[in-house]
C-alpha positions as CSV (number, residue, x, y, z in Angstrom):
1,X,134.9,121.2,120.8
2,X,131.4,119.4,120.1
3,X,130.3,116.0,121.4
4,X,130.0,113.9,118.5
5,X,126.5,112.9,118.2
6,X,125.7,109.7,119.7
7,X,124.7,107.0,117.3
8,X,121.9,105.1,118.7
9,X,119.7,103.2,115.5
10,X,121.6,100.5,113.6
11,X,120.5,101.7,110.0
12,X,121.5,98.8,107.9
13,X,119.4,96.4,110.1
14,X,116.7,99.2,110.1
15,X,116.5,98.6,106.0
16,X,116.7,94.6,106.9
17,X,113.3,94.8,109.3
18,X,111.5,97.6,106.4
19,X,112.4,94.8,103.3
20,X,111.5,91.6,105.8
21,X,108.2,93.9,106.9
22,X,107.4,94.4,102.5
23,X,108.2,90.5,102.0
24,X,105.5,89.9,105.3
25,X,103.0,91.8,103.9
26,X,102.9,95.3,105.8
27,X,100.8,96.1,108.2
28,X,99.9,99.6,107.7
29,X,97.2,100.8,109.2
30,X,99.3,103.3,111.1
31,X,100.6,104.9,108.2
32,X,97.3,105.1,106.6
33,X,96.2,106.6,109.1
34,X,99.0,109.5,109.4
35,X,99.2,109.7,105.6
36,X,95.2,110.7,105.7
37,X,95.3,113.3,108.2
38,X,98.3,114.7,106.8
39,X,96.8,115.2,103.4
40,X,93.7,116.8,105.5
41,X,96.2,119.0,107.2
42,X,97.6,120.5,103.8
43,X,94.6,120.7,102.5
44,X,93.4,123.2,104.5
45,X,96.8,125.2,103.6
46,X,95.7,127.5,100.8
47,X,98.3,127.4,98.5
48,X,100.2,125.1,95.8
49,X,103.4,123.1,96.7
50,X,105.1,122.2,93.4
51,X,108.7,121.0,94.8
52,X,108.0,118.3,97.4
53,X,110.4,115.8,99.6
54,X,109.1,112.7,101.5
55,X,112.0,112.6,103.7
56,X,112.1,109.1,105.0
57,X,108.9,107.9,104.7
58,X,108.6,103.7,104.9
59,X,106.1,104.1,101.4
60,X,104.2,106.9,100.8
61,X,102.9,110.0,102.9
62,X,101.1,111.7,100.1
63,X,98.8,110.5,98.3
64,X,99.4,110.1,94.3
65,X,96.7,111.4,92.5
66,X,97.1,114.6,94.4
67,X,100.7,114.8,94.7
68,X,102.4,113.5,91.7
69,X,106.0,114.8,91.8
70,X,107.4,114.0,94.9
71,X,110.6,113.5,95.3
72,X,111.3,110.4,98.2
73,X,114.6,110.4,100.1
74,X,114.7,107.0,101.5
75,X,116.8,106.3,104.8
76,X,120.6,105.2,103.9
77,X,121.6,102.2,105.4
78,X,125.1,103.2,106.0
79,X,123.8,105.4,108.7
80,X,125.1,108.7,106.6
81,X,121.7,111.1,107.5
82,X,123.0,114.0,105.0
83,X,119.6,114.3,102.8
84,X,121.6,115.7,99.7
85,X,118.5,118.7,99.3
86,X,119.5,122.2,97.2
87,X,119.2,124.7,99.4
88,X,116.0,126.6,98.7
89,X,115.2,124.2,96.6
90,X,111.5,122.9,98.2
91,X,107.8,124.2,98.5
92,X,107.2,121.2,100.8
93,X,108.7,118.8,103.1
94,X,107.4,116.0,104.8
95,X,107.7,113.0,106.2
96,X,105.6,110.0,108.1
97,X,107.3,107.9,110.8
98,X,110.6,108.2,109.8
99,X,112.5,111.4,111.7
100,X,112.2,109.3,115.0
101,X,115.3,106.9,113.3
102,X,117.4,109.9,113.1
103,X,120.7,110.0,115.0
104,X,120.7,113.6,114.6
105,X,117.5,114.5,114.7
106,X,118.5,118.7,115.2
107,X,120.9,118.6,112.2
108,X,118.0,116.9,110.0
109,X,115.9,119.5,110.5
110,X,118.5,121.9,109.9
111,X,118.7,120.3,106.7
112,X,115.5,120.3,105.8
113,X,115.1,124.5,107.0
114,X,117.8,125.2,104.7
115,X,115.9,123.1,102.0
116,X,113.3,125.0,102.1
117,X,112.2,128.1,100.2
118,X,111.1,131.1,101.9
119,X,107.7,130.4,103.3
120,X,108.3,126.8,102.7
121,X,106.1,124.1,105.1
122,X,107.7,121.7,106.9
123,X,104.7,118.8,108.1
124,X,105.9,115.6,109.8
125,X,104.5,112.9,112.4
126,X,106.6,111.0,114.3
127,X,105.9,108.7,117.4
128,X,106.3,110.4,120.8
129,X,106.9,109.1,124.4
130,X,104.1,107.3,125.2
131,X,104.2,104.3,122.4
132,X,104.2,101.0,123.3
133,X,104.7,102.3,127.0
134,X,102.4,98.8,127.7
135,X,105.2,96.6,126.0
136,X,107.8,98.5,127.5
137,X,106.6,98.1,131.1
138,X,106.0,94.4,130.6
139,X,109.0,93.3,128.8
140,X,110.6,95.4,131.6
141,X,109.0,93.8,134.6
142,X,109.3,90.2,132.7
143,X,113.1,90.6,132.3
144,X,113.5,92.1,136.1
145,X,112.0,89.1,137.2
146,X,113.2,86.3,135.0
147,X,116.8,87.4,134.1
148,X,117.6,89.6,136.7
149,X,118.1,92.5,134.9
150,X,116.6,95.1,132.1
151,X,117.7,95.6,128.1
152,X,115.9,98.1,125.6
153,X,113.3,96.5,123.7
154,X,111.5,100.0,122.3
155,X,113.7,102.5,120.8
156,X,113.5,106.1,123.2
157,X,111.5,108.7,121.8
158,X,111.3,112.5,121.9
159,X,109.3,114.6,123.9
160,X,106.3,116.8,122.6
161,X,108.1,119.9,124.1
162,X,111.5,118.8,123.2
163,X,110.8,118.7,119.7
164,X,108.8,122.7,119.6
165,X,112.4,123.7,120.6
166,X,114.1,121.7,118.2
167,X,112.2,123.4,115.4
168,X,112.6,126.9,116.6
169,X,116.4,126.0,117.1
170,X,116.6,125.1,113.5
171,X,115.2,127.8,112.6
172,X,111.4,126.9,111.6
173,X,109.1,130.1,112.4
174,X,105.9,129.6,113.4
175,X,106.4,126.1,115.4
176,X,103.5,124.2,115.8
177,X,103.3,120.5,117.9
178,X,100.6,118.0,118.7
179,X,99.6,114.9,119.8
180,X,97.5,111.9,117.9
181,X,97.2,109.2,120.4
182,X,95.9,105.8,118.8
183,X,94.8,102.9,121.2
184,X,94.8,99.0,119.5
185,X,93.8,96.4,120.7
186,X,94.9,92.9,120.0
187,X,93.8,89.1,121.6
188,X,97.6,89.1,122.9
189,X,100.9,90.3,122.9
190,X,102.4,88.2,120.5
191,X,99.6,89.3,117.8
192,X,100.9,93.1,118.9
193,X,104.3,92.1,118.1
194,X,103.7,89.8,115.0
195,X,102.1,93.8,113.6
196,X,105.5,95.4,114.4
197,X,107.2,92.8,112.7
198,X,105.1,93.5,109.6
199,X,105.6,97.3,110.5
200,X,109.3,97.1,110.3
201,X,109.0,98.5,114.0
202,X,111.3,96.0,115.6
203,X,114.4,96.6,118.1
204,X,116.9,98.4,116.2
205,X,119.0,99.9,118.8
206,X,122.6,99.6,118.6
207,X,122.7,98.9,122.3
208,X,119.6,96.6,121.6
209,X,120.5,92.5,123.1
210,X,121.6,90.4,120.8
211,X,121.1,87.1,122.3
212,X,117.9,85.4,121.9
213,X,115.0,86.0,124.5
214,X,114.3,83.4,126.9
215,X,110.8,81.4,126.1
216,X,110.3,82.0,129.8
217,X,110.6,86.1,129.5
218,X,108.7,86.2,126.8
219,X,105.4,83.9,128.5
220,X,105.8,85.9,131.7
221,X,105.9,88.9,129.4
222,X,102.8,88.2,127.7
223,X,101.4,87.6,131.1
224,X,102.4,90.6,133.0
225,X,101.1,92.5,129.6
226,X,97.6,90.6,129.9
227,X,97.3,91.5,133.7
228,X,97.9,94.8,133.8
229,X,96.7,96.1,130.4
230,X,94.0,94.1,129.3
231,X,90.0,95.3,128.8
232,X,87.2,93.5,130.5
233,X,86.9,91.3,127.2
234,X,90.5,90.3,128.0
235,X,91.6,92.0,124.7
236,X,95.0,94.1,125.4
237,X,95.7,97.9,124.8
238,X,98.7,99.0,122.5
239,X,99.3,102.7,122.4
240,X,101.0,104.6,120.0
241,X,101.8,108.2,120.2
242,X,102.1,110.6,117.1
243,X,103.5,113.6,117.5
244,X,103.0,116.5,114.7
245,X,105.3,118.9,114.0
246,X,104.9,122.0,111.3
247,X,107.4,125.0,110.7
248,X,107.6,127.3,108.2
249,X,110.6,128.6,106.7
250,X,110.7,132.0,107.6
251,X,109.3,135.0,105.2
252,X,108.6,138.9,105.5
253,X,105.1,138.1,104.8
254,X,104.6,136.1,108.5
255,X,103.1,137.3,111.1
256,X,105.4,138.4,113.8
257,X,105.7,138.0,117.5
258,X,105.6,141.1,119.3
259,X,108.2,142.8,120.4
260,X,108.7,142.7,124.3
261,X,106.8,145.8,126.1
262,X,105.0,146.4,122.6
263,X,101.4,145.3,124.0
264,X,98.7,148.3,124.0
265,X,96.9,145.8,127.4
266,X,98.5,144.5,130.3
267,X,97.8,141.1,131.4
268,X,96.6,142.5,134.8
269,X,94.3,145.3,133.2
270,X,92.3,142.4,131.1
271,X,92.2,139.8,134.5
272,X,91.0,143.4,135.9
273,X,88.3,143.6,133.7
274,X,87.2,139.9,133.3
275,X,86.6,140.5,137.1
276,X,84.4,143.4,137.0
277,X,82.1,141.2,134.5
């Protein structure tokens, strides 16, 4: 019998932060930036993708004028992560900051591998371990010290190797992962989090506190943040981690790993030879 998959993003308030982040006026300078490389990266893919998804995407990961039939599938607030894709149905899936809200984040890429034709591309960037690991730390040393005791502020986040297995386990050929890291820097960390406001990027963890922070925790937080991760100029570092992920859905027409014992060179005959150079 299988573990029911633990639910750990509250969706509905998810879709509350994205609307209050639109009414702010966004700040999207992080999903510019992702939504430019990744039309870069298919760009250098030499073919045509007529049946596209952006899966989850908080606007848009493609740009218009170059993509103009693209089907969106926004995030359901009820927390339900079927994507309601025909099977076979898609040239091209994608998606920009928006798999790291999934519950069940194997069975969405399953979904996605089974919408995908044969030789279909799968290109998504999520953010990875190491974002916001400044806030973390401070809002974690802030609340130790204040309150007595530790509460999630930043929602957990999968690791670069995790997620090269998850996409072979779905069954995406040709896995590829990679890491985008973007440093920002801001006068304090109240204009950092005044941005993830206007990102939609608050706390939405189910297991997230839901009484009001102390005005105390949050000075000492801004504090410990300032000591520890601020520049000679006294501006402080944010970091964000973006992970990139591409599959394909596999096709005859791949190129294959080799079969184990298959290789006409040993590893030891080539060190053999590099040593005789």
């Amino acid at each position: 019998m299988t573990e029911p998959t633990p639910i750990l993003f509250d969706r509905r308030l998810l879709a509350a932060r994205l609307a209050r982040a639109r009414a702010l006026g966004p700040a999207p300078f992080l999903l510019d930036r992702i939504t430019e490389e990744m039309a870069e990266r298919l760009h250098a893919v030499l073919r045509d993708f007529n049946a596209i998804a952006d899966i989850w995407t908080p606007g848009d990961a493609l740009p218009a004028e170059r993509f103009p039939n693209v089907r969106h599938v926004d995030i359901d607030p009820s927390g339900d992560e079927a994507l309601n894709l025909a099977p076979g149905s898609l040239d091209l899936a994608v998606s920009a900051l928006g798999l790291q809200f999934a519950n069940d984040l194997p069975g969405v890429l399953a979904q996605i591998r089974r919408a995908l034709k044969p030789d279909g591309l799968l290109l998504a960037a999520l953010t990875g371990g190491d974002t916001l690991t400044e806030l973390r730390q401070a809002f974690a040393a802030a609340e130790a010290e204040i309150e007595g005791g530790v509460s999630p502020h930043v929602a957990p986040t999968a690791d670069l190797r995790d997620l090269g297995a998850l996409l072979q386990r779905a069954g995406f050929a040709l896995p590829v992962t990679d890491v985008d890291r973007v440093v920002v820097r801001y006068d304090h960390a109240f204009a950092l989090m005044q941005d993830l406001r206007r990102m939609g990027a608050g706390n939405v963890l189910i297991e997230r506190r839901r009484t009001p922070l102390r005005r105390a925790t949050l000075a000492r937080m801004a504090n410990i943040y300032a000591e520890r991760f601020a520049d000679p100029d006294g501006r402080i570092r944010a970091t964000f981690e973006i992970i990139w992920l591409s599959g394909w859905s596999p096709h005859d027409s791949q190129q294959q790993p080799l079969k184990p014992g298959s290789a006409k060179a040993s590893l030891a005959e080539a060190v053999k030879r590099l040593g005789t150079k």
